[in-house]
C-alpha positions in Angstrom: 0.0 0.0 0.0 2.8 2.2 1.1 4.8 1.7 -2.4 1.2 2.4 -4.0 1.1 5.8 -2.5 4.8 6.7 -2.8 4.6 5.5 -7.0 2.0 8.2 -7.2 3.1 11.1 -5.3 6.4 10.8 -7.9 4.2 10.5 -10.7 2.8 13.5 -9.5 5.9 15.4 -9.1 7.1 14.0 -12.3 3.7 15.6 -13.9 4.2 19.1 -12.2 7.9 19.4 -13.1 7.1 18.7 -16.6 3.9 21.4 -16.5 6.6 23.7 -15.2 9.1 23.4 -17.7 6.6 23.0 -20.7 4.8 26.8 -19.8 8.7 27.9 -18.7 10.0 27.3 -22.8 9.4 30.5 -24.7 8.8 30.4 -28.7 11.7 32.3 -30.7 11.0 35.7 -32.2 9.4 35.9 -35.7 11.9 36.3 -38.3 11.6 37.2 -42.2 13.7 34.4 -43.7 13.2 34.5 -47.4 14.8 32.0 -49.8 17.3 33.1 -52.5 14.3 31.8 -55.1 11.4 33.9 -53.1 8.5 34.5 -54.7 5.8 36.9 -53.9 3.9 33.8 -52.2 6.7 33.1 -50.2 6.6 36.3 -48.7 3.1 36.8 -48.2 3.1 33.4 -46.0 5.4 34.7 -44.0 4.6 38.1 -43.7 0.9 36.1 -42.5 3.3 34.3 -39.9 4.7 37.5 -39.0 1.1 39.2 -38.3 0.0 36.3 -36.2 3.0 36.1 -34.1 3.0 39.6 -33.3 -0.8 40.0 -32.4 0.4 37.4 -29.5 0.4 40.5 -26.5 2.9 38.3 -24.6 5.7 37.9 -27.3 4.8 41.1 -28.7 3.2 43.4 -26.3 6.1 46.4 -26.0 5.9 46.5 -30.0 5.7 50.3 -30.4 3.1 51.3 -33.0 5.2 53.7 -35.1 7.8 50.7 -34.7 5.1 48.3 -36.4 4.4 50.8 -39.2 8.1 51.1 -39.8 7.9 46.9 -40.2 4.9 47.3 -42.3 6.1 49.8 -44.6 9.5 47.8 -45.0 7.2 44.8 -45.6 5.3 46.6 -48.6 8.5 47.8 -49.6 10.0 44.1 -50.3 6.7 42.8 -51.7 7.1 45.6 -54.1 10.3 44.6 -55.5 9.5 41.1 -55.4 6.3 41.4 -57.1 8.0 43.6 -60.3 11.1 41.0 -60.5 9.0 37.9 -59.9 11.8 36.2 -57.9 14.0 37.5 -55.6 16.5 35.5 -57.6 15.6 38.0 -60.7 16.3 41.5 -58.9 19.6 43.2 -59.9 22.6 43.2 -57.3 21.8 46.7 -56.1 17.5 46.1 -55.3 18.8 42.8 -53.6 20.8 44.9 -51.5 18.0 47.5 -50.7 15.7 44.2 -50.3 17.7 42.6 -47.9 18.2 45.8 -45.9 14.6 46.2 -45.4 14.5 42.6 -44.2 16.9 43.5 -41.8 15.4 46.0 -41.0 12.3 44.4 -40.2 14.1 41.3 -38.1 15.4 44.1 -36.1 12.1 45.8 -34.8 11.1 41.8 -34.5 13.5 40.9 -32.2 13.9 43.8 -29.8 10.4 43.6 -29.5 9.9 40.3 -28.7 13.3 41.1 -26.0 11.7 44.2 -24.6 8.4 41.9 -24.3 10.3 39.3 -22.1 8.8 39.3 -18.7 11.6 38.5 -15.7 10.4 37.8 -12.2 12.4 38.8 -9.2 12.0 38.6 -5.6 12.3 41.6 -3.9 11.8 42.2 0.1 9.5 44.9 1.1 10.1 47.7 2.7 9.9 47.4 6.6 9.0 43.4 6.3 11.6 40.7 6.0 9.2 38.9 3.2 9.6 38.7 -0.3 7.5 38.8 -2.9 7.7 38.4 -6.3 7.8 41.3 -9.2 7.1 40.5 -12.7 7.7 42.9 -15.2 8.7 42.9 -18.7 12.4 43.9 -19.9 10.9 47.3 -21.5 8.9 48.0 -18.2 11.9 47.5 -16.0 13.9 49.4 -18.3 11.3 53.0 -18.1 11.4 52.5 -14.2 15.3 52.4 -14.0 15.0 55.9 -16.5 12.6 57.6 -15.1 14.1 57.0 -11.8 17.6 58.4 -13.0 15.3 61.5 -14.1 13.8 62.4 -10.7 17.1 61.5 -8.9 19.3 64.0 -11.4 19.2 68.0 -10.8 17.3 69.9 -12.6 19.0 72.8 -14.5 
């Protein structure tokens, strides 16, 4: 009975270590990767990829707005050229450079969004208690706090 109950509590704790670690692993930013042969429908499925992931408020939620219409119009820009070559394998040397730059571009906002959008957790005692509790704020959040605090701690001229 005893190795009944002891089989089952580490089933259990197997179970909840998994659950931990499952909701723990985060997804990797969205990222335009197009193919030295793209074609306009390449791009448009993962432009489609693009707008789901970033409508996710967790992975995406410190995307600024004139940041998104930066990506957007970098995204019309490349579907442009793409669309009047056919191929990204038919653009001449110099609108493959402008293309690619754009798709830099875009990977850019993509991933210091999805960075500022990171939420860490630390435990921090409160003031006049010796218990801790814990704080959860995104990487962009945390940032504003530490500069605005800088701004009411420096003199005023």
């Amino acid at each position: 009975m005893a190795s009944r109950h002891s089989r089952i509590r580490l089933l259990a704790l197997a179970l909840a270590v998994l659950s931990c670690t499952a909701q723990a692993k985060r997804e990797e930013a969205a990222r335009l990767d197009l193919p030295a042969n793209a074609t306009p429908t390449h791009l448009a499925e993962q432009r489609e990829q693009i707008e789901v992931a970033i409508k996710d408020a967790d992975s995406y939620g410190e995307l600024r707005a004139s940041d998104r219409k930066q990506m957007r119009a970098s995204l019309d820009g490349i579907a442009g050229q793409i669309e009047a070559a056919g191929s990204l394998a038919a653009l001449a040397d110099s609108d493959r450079k402008t293309l690619l730059a754009r798709q830099d571009e875009v990977n850019s906002v993509l991933e210091t969004a999805y960075g500022d959008s990171r939420v860490v957790c630390k435990r921090e005692k409160e003031i006049g208690s010796n218990f801790r509790r814990s704080v959860c704020m995104s990487v962009a959040q945390r940032r504003r706090m530490s500069e605005q605090a800088q701004q009411f701690g420096a003199p005023q001229s």
